[in-house]
matplotlib code that plots the C-alpha trace (Angstrom):
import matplotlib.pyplot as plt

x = [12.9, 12.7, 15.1, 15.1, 16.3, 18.1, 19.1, 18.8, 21.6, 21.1, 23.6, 22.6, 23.1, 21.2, 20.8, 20.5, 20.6, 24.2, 24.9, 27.8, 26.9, 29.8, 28.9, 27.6, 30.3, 33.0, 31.1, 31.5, 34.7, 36.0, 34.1, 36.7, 34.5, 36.5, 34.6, 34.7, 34.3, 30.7, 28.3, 27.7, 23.8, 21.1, 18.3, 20.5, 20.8, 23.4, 25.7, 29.0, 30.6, 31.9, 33.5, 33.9, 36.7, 35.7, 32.0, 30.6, 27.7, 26.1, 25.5, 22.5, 22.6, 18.8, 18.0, 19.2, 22.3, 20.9, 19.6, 21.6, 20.1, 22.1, 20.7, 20.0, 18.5, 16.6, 14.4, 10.8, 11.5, 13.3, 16.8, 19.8, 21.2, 23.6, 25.2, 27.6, 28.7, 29.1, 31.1, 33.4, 34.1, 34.9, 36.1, 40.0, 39.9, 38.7, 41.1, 44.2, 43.0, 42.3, 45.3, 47.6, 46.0, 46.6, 49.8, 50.5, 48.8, 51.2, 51.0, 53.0, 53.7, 52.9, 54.1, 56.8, 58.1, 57.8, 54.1, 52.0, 48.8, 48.9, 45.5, 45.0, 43.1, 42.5, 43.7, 42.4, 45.2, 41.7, 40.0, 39.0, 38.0, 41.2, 43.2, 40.9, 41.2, 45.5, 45.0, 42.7, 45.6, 48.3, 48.3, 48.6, 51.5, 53.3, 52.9, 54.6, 51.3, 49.5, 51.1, 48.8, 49.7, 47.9, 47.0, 46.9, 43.9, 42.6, 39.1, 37.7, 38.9, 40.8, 44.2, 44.2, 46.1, 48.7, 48.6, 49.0, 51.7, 53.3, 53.8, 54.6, 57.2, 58.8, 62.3, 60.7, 57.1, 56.1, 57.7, 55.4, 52.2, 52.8, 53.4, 50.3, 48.3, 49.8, 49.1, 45.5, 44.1, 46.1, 45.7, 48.5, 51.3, 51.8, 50.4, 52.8, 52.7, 53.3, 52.4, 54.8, 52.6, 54.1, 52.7, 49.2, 48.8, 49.5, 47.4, 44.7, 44.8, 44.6, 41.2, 40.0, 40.9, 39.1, 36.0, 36.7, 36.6, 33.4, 34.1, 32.7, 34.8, 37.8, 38.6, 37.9, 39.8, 40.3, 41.9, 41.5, 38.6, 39.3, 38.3, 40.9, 38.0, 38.4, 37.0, 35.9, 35.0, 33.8, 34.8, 35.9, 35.9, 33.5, 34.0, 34.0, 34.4, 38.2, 39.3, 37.8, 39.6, 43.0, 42.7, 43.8, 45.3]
y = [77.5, 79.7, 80.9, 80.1, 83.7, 84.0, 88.0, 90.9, 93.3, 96.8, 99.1, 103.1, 105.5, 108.8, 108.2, 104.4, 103.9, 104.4, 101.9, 99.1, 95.7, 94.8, 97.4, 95.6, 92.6, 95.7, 96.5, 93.0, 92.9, 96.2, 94.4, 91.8, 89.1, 87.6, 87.3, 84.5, 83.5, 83.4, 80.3, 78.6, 78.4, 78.3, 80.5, 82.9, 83.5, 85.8, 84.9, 84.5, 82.5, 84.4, 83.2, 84.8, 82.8, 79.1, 79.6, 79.5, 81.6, 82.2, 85.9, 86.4, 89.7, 91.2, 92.8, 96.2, 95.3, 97.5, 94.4, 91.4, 88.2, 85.6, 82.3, 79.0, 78.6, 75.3, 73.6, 72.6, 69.3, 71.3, 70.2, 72.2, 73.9, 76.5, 74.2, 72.1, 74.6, 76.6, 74.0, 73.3, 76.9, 77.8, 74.7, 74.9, 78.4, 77.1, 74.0, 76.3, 78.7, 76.3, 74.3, 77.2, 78.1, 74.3, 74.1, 77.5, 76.4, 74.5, 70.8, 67.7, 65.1, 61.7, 59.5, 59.3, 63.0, 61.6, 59.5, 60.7, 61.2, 63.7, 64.2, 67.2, 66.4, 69.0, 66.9, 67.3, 65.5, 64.3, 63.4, 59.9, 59.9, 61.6, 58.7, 56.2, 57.7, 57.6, 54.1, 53.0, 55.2, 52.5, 50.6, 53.4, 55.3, 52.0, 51.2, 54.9, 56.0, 58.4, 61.4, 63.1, 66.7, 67.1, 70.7, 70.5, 72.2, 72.6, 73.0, 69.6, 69.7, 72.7, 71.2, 70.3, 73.1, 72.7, 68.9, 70.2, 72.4, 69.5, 68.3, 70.8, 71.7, 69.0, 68.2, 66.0, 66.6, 63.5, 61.6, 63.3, 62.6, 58.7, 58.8, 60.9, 58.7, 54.9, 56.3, 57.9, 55.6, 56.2, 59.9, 60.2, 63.2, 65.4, 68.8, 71.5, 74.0, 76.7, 77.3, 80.4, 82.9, 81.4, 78.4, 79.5, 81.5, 79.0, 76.4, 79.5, 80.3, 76.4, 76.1, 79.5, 77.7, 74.5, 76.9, 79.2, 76.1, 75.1, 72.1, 71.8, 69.8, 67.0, 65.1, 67.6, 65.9, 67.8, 65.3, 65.1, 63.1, 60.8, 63.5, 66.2, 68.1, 68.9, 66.9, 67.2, 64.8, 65.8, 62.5, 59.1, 58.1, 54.4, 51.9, 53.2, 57.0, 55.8, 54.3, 57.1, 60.1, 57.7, 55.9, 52.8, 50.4]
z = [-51.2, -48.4, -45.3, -41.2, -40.5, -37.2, -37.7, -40.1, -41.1, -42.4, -43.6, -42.5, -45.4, -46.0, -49.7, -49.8, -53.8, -53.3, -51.3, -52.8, -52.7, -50.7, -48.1, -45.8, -46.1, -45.5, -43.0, -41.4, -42.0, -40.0, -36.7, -37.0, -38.6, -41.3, -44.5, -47.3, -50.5, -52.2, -51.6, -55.1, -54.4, -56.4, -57.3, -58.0, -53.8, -53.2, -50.0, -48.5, -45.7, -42.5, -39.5, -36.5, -35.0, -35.7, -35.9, -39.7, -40.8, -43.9, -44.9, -47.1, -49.6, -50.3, -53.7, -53.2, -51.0, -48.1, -45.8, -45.0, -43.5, -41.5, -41.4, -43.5, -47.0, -47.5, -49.8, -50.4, -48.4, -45.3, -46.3, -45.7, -49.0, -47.3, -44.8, -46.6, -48.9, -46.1, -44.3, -47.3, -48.3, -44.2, -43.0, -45.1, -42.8, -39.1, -39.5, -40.2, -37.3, -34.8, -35.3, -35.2, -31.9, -30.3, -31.8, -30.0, -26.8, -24.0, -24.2, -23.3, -26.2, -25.5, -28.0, -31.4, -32.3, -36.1, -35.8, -39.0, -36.6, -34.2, -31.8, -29.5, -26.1, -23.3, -20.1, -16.6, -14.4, -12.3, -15.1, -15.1, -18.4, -19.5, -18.1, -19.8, -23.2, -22.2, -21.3, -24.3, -26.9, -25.7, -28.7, -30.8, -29.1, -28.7, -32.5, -33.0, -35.3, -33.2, -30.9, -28.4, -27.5, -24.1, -24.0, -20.2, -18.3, -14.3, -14.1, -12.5, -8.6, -6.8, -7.2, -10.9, -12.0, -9.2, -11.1, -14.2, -13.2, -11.7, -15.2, -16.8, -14.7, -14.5, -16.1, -17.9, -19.0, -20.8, -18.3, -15.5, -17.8, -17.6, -13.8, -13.2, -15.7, -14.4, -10.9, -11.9, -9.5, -6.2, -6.8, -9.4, -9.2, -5.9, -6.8, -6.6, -3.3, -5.6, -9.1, -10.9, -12.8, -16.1, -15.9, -14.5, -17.2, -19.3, -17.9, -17.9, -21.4, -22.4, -20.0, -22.2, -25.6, -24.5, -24.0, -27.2, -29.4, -28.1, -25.2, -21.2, -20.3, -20.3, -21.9, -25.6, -28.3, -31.4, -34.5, -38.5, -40.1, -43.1, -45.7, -44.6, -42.2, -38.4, -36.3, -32.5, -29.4, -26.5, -23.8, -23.8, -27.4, -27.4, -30.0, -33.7, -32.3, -31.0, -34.2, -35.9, -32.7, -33.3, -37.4, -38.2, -35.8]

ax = plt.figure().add_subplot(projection="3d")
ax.plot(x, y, z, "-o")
ax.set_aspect("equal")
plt.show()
């Protein structure tokens, strides 16, 4: 077995024989990293899954609990040991975080209030592939199993976020959504003239989650995979990536 280190950790003591094992996880923890359980490896290997925010790493304790190393244990034949423990033990943790932060976020619901599927996309009113993923989701809304909640963004032309406020501000939000998305192709809704700080902010903070969780651009889908896990799409879903983005018909 050996390990693909990508960084070493020390702990600075002036009589390091004293040093706790967990010192260095404490340690860790007071930067704001959020520390979790220990990784049933074997070998005996020490280590324990961290997060900072939604990224997983695996934190690797040396004999002696001075030296920490961050990285990847694998096997005589180069296959990942660490990583799907890892992403079992952290992924319960990232789900719940980054769903509380889209649920948090300011979106417009297309579809059923009560569907038993709901989908998070990041929607550029300009974004042509937003509006084909809203066209190709038909079937699904109409059938009442899926809901969208378009967290809506303006990062594609100078005038999407006066789009998006458009929408948002409207009386009636979801109702906006559909007119902007039926009339994508004539240029869709009239941006507004003036956007109130609210709503920028709003539309703001959406475009820095989309980045936070890891996503260029629109449209950034964020759903549930068949085994309860957290899945992610970057662009128009094709073929078996829309059934998986949406589930069954």
């Amino acid at each position: 077995m050996g390990f693909i280190t990508l960084g070493l950790i020390d702990t600075v003591s002036a009589e390091p024989a004293a040093i706790d094992r967990s010192a260095i996880l404490l340690m860790m923890q007071e930067q704001g990293l959020d520390v979790g359980d220990q990784l049933d490896l074997p070998g005996g290997v020490e280590a324990y899954a961290v997060r900072a925010g939604t990224q997983p790493f695996a934190v690797f304790l040396l004999p002696g609990n001075e030296y920490a190393i961050v990285g990847t244990l694998v096997d005589a034949s180069g296959q990942d040991v660490s990583g799907p423990l890892l992403a079992e033990v952290a992924g319960e943790g990232i789900k719940a975080e980054v769903l509380g932060q889209l649920e948090a976020a300011t979106w417009v619901r297309d579809g059923a209030a009560d569907a038993p599927r709901i989908v998070y996309t990041f929607t550029d009113p300009n974004c042509p592939y937003c509006n084909r993923f809203w066209l190709a989701a038909r079937p699904w809304i109409d059938a009442g199993k899926v809901q969208l909640r378009h967290v809506m963004v303006g990062v594609i032309r100078p005038n999407s976020a006066a789009k998006a406020a458009a929408i948002l501000e409207d009386e009636n939000p979801a109702a906006a959504l559909t007119l902007n998305e039926t009339r994508h192709g004539d240029g869709g809704i009239a941006p507004l003239d003036q956007i109130s700080p609210d709503t920028l902010a709003a539309i703001e903070a959406n475009a820095e989650l989309m980045r936070e969780l890891g996503f260029g651009g629109t449209p950034a889908i964020v759903y549930e995979n068949p085994d309860g896990t957290l899945g992610r799409h970057s662009g128009m879903p094709q073929g078996d990536d829309l059934n998986l983005v949406l589930g069954a018909r």
